[in-house]
C-alpha positions as CSV (number, residue, x, y, z in Angstrom):
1,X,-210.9,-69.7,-26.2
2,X,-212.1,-66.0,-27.4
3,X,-211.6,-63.8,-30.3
4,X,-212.7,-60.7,-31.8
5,X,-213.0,-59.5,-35.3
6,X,-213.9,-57.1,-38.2
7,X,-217.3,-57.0,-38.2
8,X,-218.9,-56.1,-41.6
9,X,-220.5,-52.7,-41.7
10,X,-221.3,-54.5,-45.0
11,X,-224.3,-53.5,-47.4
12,X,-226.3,-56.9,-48.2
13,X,-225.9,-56.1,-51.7
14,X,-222.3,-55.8,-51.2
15,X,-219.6,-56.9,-52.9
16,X,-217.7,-57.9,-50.3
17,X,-217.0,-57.4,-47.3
18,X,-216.7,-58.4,-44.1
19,X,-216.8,-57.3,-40.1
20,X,-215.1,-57.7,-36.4
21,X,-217.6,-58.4,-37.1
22,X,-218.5,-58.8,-37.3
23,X,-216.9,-58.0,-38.1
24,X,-217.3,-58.8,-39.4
25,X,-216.7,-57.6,-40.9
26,X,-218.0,-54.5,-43.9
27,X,-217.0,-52.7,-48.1
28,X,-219.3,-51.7,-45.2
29,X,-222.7,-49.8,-44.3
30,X,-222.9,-46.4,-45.3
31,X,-223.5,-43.4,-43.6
32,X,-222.8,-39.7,-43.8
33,X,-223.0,-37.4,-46.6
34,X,-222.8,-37.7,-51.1
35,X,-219.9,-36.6,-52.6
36,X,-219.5,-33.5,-53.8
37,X,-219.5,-33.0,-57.4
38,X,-216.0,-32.5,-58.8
39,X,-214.5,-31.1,-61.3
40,X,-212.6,-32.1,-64.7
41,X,-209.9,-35.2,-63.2
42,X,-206.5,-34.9,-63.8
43,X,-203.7,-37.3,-62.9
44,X,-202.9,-35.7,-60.3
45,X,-206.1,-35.8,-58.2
46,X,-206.7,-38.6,-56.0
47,X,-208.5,-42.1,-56.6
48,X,-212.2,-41.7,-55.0
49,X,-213.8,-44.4,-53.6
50,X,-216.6,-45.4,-51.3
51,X,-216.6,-46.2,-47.5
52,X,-218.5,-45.7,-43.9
53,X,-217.7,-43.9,-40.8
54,X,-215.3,-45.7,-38.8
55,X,-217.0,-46.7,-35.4
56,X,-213.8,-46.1,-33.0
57,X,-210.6,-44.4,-32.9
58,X,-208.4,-45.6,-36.0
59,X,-205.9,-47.4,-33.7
60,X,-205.4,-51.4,-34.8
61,X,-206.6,-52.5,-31.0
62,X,-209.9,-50.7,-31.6
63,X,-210.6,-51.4,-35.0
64,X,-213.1,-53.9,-35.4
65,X,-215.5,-53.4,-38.3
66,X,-214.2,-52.2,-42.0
67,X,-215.1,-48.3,-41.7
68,X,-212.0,-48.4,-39.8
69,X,-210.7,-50.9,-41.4
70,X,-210.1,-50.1,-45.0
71,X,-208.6,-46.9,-43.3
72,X,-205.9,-48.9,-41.7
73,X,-205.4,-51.3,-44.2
74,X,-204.6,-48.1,-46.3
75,X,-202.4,-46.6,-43.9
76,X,-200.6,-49.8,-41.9
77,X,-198.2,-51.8,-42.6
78,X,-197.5,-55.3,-41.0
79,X,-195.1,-58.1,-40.4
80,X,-196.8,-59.4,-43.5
81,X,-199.0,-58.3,-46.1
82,X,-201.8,-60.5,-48.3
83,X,-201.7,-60.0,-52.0
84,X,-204.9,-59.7,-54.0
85,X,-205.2,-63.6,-53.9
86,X,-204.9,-63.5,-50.9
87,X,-201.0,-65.3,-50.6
88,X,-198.8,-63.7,-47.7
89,X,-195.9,-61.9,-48.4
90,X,-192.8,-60.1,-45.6
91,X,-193.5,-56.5,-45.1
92,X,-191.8,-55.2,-42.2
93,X,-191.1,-58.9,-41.5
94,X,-187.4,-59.7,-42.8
95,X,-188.0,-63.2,-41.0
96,X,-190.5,-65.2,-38.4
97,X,-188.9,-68.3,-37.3
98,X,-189.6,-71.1,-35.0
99,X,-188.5,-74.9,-34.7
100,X,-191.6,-75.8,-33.0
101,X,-194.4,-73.6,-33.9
102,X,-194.8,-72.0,-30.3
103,X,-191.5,-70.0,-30.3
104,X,-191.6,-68.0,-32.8
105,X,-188.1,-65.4,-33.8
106,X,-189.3,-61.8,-35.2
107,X,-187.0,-59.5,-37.0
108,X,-187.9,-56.3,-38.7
109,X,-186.5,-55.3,-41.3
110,X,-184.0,-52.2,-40.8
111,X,-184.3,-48.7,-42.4
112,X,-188.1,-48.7,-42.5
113,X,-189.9,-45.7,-41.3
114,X,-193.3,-44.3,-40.2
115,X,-194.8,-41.5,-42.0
116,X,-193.1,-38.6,-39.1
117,X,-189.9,-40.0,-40.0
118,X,-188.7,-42.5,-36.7
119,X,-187.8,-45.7,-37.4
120,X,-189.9,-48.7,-36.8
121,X,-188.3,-50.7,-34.2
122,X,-189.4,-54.3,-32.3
123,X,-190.3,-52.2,-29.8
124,X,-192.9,-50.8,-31.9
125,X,-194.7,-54.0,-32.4
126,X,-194.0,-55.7,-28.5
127,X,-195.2,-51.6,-27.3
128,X,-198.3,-52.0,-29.2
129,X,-199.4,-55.4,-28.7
130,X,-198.8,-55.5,-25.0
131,X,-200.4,-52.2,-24.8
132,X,-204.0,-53.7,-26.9
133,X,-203.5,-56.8,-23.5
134,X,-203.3,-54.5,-20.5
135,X,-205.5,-52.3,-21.7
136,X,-208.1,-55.2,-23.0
137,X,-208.5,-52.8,-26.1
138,X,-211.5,-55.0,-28.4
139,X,-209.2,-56.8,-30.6
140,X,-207.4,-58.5,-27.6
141,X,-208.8,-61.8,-28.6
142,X,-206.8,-62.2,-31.3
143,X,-203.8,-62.7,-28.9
144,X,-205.6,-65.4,-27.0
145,X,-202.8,-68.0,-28.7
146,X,-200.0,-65.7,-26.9
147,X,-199.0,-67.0,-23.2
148,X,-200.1,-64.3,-20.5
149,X,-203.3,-63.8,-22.3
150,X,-206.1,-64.8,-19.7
151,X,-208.9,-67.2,-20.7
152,X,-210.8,-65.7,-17.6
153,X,-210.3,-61.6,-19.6
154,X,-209.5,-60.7,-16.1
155,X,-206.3,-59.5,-16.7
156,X,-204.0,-60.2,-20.0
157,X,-200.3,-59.9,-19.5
158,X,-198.8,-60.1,-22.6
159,X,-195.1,-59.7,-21.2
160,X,-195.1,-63.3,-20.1
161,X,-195.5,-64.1,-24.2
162,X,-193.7,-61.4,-26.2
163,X,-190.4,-59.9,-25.2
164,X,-187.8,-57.6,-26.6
165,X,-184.5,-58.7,-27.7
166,X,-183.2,-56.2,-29.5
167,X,-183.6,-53.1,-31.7
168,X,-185.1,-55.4,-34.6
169,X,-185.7,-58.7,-32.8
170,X,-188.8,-60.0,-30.6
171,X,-189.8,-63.1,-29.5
172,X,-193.3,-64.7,-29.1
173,X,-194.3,-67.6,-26.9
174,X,-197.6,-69.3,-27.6
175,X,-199.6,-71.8,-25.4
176,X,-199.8,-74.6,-27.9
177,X,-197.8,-75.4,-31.6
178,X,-199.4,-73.0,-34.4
179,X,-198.0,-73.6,-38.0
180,X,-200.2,-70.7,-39.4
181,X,-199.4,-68.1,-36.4
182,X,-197.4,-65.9,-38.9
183,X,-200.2,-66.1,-41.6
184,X,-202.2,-64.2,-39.3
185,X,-200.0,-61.5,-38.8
186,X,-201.1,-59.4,-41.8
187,X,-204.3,-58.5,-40.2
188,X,-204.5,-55.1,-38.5
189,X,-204.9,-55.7,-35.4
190,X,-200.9,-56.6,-35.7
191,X,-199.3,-53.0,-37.2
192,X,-196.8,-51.5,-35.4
193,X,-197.7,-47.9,-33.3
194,X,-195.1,-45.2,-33.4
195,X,-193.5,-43.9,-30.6
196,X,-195.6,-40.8,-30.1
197,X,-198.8,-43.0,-31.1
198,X,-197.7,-44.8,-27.9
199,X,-197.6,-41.8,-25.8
200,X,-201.1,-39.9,-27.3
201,X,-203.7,-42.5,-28.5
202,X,-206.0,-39.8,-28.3
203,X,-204.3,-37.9,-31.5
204,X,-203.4,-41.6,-33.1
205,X,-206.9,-42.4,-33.1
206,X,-207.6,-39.2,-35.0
207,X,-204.6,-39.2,-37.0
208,X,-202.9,-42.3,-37.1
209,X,-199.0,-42.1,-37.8
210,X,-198.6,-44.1,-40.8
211,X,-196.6,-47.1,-41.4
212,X,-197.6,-48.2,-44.7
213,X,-198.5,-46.6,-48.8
214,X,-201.1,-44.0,-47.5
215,X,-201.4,-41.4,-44.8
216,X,-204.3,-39.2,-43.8
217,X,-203.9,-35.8,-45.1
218,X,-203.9,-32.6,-43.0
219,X,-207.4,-32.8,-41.2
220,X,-208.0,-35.6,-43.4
221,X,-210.5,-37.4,-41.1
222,X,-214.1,-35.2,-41.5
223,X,-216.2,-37.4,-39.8
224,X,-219.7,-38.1,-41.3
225,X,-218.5,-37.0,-45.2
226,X,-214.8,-38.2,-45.9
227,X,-211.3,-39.6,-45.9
228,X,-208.6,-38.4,-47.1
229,X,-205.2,-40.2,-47.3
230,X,-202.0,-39.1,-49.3
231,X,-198.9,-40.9,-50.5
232,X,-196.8,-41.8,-47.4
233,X,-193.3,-40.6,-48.8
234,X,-192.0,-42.8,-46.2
235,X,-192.9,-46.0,-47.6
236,X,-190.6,-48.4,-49.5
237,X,-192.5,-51.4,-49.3
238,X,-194.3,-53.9,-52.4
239,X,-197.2,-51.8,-51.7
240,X,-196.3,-48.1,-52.6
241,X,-199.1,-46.2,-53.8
242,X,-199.3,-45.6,-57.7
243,X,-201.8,-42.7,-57.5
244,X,-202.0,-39.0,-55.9
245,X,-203.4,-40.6,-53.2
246,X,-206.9,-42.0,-52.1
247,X,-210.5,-40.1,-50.8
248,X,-213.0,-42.3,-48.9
249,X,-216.4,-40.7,-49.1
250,X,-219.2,-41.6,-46.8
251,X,-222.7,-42.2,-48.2
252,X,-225.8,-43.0,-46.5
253,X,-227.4,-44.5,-50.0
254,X,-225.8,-46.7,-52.2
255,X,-227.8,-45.7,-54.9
256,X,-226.4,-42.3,-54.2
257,X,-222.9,-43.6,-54.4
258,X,-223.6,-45.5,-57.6
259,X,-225.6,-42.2,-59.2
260,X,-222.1,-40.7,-58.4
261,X,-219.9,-43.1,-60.2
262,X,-222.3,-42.8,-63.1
263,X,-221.6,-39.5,-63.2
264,X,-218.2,-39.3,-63.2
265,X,-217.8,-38.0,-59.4
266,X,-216.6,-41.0,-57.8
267,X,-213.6,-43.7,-59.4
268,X,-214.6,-46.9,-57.7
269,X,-217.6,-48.3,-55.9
270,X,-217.5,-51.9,-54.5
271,X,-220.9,-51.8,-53.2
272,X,-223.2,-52.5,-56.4
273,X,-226.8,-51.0,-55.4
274,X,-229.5,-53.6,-55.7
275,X,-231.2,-51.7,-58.3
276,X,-228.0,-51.8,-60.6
277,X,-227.6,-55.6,-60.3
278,X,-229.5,-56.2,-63.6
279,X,-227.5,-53.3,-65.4
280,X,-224.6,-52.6,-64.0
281,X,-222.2,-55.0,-65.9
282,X,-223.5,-53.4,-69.4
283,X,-223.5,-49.8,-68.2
284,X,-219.9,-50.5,-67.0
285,X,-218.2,-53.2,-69.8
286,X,-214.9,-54.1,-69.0
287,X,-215.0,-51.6,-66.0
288,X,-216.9,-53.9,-63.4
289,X,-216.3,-57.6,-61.9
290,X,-218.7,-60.3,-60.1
291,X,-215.7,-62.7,-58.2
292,X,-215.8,-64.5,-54.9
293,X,-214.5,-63.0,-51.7
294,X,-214.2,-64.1,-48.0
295,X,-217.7,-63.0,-47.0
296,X,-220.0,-64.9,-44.5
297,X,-223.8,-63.4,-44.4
298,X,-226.0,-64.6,-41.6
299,X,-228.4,-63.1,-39.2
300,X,-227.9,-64.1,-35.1
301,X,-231.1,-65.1,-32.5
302,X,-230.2,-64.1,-29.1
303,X,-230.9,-67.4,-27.6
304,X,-233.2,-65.9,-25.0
305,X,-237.0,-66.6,-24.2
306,X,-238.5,-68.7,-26.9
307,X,-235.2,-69.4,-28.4
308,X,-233.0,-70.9,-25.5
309,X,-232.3,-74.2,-24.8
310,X,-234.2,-77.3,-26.7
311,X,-237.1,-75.2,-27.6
312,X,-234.4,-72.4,-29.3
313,X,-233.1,-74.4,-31.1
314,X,-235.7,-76.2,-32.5
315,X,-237.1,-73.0,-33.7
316,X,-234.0,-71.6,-35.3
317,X,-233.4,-75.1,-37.2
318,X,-237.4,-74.5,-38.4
319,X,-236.1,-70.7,-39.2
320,X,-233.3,-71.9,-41.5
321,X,-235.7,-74.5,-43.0
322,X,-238.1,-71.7,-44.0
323,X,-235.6,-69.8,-46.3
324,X,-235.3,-70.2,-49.7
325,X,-231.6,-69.6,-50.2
326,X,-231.6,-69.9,-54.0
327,X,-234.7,-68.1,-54.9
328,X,-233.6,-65.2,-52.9
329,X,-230.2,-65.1,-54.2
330,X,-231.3,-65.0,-57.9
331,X,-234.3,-62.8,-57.1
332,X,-232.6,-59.8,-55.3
333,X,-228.9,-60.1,-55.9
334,X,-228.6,-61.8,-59.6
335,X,-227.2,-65.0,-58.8
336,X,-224.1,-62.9,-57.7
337,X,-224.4,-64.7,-54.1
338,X,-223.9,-68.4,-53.0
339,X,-226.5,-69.7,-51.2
340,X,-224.3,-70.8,-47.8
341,X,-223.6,-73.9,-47.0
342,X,-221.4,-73.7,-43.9
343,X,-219.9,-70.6,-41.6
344,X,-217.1,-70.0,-43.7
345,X,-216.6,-69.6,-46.8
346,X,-215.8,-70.8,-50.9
347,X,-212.6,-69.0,-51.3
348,X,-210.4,-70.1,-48.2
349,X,-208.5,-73.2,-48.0
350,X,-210.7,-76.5,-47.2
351,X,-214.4,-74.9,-47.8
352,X,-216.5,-78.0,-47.6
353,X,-219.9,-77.7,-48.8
354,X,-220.7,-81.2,-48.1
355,X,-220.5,-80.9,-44.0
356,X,-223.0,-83.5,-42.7
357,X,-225.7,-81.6,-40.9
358,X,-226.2,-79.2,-43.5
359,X,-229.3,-80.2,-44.6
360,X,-230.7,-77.2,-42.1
361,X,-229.3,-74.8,-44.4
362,X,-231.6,-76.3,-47.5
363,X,-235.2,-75.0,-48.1
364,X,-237.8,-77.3,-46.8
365,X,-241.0,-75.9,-45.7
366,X,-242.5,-79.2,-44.8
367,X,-240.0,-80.1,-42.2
368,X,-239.9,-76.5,-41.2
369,X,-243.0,-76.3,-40.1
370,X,-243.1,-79.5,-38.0
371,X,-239.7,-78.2,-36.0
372,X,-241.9,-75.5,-35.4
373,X,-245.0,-77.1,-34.2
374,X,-242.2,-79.7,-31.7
375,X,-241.0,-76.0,-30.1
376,X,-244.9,-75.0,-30.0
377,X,-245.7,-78.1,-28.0
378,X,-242.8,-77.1,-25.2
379,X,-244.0,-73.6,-25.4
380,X,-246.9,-71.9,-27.6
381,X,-244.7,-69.3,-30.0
382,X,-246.1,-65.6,-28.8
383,X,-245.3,-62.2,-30.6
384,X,-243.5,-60.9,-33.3
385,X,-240.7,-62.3,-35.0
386,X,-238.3,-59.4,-36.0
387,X,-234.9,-59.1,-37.8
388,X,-233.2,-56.1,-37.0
389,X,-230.4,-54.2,-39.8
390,X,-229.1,-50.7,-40.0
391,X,-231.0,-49.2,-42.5
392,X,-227.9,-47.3,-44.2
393,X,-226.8,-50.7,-45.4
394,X,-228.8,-51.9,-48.3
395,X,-230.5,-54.7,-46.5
396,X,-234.2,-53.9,-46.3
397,X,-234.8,-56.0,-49.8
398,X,-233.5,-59.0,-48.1
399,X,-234.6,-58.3,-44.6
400,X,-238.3,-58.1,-46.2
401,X,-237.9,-61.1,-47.9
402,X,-236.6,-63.4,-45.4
403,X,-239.7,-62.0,-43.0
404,X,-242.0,-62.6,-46.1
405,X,-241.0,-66.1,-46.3
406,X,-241.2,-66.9,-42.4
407,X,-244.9,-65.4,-41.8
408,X,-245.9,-67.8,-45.4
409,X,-243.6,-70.7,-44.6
410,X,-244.2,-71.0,-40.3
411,X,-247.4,-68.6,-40.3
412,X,-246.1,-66.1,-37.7
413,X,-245.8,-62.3,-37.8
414,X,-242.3,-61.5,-38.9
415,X,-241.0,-58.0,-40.3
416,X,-238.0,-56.1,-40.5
417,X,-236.6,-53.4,-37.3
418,X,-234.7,-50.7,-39.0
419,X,-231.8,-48.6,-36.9
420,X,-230.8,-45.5,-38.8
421,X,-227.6,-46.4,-39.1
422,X,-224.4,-49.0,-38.8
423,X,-223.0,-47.0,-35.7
424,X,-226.2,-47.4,-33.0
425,X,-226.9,-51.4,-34.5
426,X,-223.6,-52.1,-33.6
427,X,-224.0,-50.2,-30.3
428,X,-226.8,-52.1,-29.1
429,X,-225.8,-55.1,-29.8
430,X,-222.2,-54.9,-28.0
431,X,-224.5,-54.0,-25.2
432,X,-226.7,-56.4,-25.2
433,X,-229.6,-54.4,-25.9
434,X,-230.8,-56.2,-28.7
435,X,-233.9,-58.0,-28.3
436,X,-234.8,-59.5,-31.5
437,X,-232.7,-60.8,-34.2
438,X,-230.2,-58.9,-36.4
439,X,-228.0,-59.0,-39.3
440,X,-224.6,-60.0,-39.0
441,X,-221.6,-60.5,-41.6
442,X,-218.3,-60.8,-41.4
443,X,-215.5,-60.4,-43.9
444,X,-212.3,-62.6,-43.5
445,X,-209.1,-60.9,-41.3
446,X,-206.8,-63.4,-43.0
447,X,-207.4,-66.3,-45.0
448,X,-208.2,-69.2,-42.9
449,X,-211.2,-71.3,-41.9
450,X,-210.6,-71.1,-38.3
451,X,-210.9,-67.2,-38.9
452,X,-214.4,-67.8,-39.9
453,X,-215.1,-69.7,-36.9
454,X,-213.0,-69.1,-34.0
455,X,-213.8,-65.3,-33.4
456,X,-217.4,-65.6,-33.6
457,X,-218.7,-68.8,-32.1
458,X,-216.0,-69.5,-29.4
459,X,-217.1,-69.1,-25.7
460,X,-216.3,-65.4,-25.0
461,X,-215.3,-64.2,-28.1
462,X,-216.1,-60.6,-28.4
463,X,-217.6,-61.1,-31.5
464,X,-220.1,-63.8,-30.1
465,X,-223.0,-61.3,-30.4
466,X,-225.5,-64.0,-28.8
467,X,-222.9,-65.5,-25.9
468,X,-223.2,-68.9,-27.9
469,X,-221.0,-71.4,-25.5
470,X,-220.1,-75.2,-26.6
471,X,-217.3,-76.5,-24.7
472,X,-217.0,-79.5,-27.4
473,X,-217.2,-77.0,-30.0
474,X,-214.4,-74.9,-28.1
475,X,-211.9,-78.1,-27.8
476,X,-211.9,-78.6,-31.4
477,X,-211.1,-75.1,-32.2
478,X,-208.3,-75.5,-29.9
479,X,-207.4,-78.9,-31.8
480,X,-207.6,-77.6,-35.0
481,X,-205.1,-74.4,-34.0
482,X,-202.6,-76.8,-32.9
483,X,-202.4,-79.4,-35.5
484,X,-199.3,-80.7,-37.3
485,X,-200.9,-79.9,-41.1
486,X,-203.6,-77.4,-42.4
487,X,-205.6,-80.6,-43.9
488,X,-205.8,-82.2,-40.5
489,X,-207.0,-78.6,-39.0
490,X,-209.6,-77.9,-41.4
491,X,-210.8,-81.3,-41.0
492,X,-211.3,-81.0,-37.6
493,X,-212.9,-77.3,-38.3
494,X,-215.2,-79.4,-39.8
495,X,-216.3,-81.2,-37.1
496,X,-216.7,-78.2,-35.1
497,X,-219.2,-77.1,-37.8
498,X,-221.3,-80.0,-37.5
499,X,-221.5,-78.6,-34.0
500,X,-223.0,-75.2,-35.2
501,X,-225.5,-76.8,-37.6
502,X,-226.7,-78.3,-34.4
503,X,-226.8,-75.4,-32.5
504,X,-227.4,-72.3,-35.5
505,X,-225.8,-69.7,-32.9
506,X,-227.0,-68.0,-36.4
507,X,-228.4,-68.6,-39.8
508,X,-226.2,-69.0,-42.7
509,X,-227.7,-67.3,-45.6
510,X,-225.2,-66.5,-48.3
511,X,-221.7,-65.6,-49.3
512,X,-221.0,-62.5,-49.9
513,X,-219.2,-61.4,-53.5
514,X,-217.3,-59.0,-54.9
515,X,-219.9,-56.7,-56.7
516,X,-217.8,-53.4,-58.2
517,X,-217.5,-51.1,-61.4
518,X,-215.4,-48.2,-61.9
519,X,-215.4,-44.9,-64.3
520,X,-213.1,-44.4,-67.6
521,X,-210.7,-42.1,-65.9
522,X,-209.0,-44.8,-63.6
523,X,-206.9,-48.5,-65.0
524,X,-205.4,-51.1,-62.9
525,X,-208.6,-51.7,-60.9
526,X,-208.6,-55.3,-59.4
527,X,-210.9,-56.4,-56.5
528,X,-208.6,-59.0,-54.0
529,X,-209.3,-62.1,-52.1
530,X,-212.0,-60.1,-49.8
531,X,-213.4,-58.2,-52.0
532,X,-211.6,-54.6,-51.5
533,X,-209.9,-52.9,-54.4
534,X,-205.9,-52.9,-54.5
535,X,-206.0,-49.2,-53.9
536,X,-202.6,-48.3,-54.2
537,X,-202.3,-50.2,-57.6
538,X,-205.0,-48.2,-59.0
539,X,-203.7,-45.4,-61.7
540,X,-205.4,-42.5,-63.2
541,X,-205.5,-42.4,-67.3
């Protein structure tokens, strides 16, 4: 079984986000330049906000980390759509059928348009997916449920599952009953490509041809300092935009970003600096929020040299053991984190916090230290202990303080590897270049447990930074996917979990929450179910 996700370029003092990801996925790390100053705003100027540089082409088969994301989120539409809490809702969709939960009936809806003015079609959907199959674009794993898609990713024909029928009708076969296969179709991995998207994916990625409220403005991509999208005129859906559009400026500090909103040059921030935590609730009365959101924090071990097999894992049980979850929440974030007690998270449907095995996520130094001394007798512990983080993401405080505790609690040398930015982490680690350990994060694609699970821990998955592989573990991720009821699924996700807490492919640390604040000039600001403002609801004063 394999996935992929949105990995989170997400700062650790984010609000958020979450990704693909990681995802996970972030809203994200930060890179690139501080806005420019601006002017007296006027109604008509656009909502500004913050973001990160997109690490691929903004096409929904590359997109795997929010940079991207929040781009295509902006500028897609789906079969489906999530509303702020997170409850799904037809977009394109005017029905998705089935009588046994593997064949599933599509129609779209007829009339709607793309932002160039062509119609979007079945074709449009069947073109795109099968297209993200036979090319094995990243974000393939999320058709592993469809039939053609190979187990072995040597070669995923998607034809065998998804077929044409007509100018608004498709039809998809899975390999097993899914009840929640149309919740998942909101994510964007599923838009729709135009027809000359199709035929130039170079100039898509660039400029994507819009399907949903926003598209990007004339040269609206300026990589490294901003994005900006307009109102697509095309769109008639529950999302149209409200606003004169939206501008997604790139920082490479947070503090920066947060400097800016304080001064009236940016609208919306949903990455609260750690510095602000203490203050920026007062400075910003009745313009900010603190809320949950479906954000998993964590940092991986490659399970290589002192951390494979029984020895590994013996030492990354001691390493969770070490960590005092609820000092560091309150000392660096402001209790606006939740210490984590499984891999998913508070705000989707069956969190459990009572999982049996979780004691390894609870801080106790005593029994830390003898888990470590059990791995010593196998093999003496040599070197440094490090935690690599992209350094344009806020997460030095943490970073230091996790390493802090490890040297006092397990008396080894442990520090903090900084990259300069999101962009090279990620790069690294995709290729396997990574040697020590690193942040990860990942923000939910839609909400579901298994989307907290399946994508990063399931043998393959492209978002299964450390190669984790537990064919148990694997079976009851296929078990859950095909049961009859959500409470037998998430029931069985649970069991899978007490898998993990065996194995810690990575360390739980927190959830992540929504952490934002906005200026006077802007109303209607509300942060949804994963922590990213409704953009298009947002109006200027």
């Amino acid at each position: 079984m394999s996935f992929k996700k949105s990995w989170l370029a997400v700062p650790a003092v984010l609000a958020l986000t979450l990704t693909a990801c990681s995802g996970g996925a972030g809203s994200a790390d930060q890179s690139g330049a501080s806005a420019a100053p601006a002017g007296d705003v006027v109604a008509g100027d656009p909502i500004r906000t913050n973001g990160s540089e997109p690490q691929h082409p903004l096409l929904p088969g590359l997109t795997s980390e929010t940079g991207g994301g929040k781009v295509l989120d902006a500028t897609g539409a789906g079969l489906v759509y999530y509303d702020a809490k997170g409850e799904t809702h037809n977009e394109l969709a005017e029905s998705i059928e089935s009588s046994d939960n593997v064949n599933w009936t599509i129609k779209v809806k007829e009339g709607k348009k793309f932002s160039d003015g062509t119609e979007i079609k079945a074709k449009n959907f069947v073109e795109a997916w099968v297209l993200i199959g036979a090319q094995k674009q990243d974000q393939v794993f999320f058709f592993e449920p469809v039939k053609g898609y190979d187990d072995a990713g040597e070669n995923h024909d998607l034809t065998q599952g998804i077929k044409l029928v007509d100018d608004y009708t498709f039809t998809v076969e899975l390999k097993q009953p899914e009840a929640d296969f149309p919740a998942r179709l909101g994510y964007s991995t599923f838009q729709p490509l135009a027809d000359a998207s199709l035929a130039d994916l170079d100039a898509a990625g660039e400029n994507p041809i819009a399907s949903g409220p926003y598209m990007l403005a004339e040269g609206g991509w300026e990589h490294n300092v901003a994005i900006k999208l307009v109102p697509n005129p095309h769109y008639d859906g529950d999302r149209v935009a409200k606003n004169a559009g939206l501008t997604i400026q790139i920082y490479n500090d947070m503090d920066a970003a947060y400097n800016d909103l304080q001064g009236g040059n940016l609208d919306v921030l949903d990455a609260i600096p750690t510095s602000a935590f203490d203050t920026f609730q007062s400075e910003f009365e009745g313009r900010s929020v603190i809320q949950g959101a479906a954000v998993f924090q964590s940092f991986a071990i490659p399970q290589k040299g002192h951390f494979a097999g029984e020895e590994g894992k013996l030492r990354r049980q001691a390493i969770s053991m070490a960590i005092n979850r609820d000092e560091l929440v309150k000392a660096l974030f402001n209790d606006t984190r939740k210490p984590a007690k499984d891999f998913t998270s508070p705000v989707v449907a069956g969190y459990n916090d009572a999982i049996p095995g979780n004691e390894v996520l609870s801080f106790n130094p005593e029994k830390a230290k003898e888990l470590w001394a059990q791995a010593d007798a196998m093999t003496p512990f040599s070197g440094k202990f490090e935690i690599a983080f992209n350094g344009d993401g806020g997460h030095k405080d943490w970073v230091d303080a996790v390493t802090n505790m490890l040297r006092n609690n397990l008396g080894i040398e442990a520090e903090g590897k900084s990259y300069p930015d999101f962009k090279s982490f990620r790069n690294d680690i995709k290729e396997r270049r990574i040697e020590t350990a690193f942040r990860t994060g990942w923000q939910g694609d839609y909400p579901s447990k298994f989307n907290f699970l399946g994508p990063l821990y399931a043998t393959n998955a492209s978002s299964n930074d450390t190669d984790y592989s537990n064919e148990e573990f694997d079976n009851l991720l296929t078990k859950a996917a095909g049961s009859a009821s959500l409470d037998e699924a998430n029931k069985i996700l649970d069991e899978a979990q007490q898998i993990l807490l065996k194995d810690l492919p990575v360390i739980p640390t927190w959830y992540g929450g929504a952490s934002a604040a906005w200026s006077e000039s802007v109303d209607n600001v509300v942060i949804n179910w994963k922590s990213v403002p409704e953009y298009h609801n947002i109006t200027r004063k």
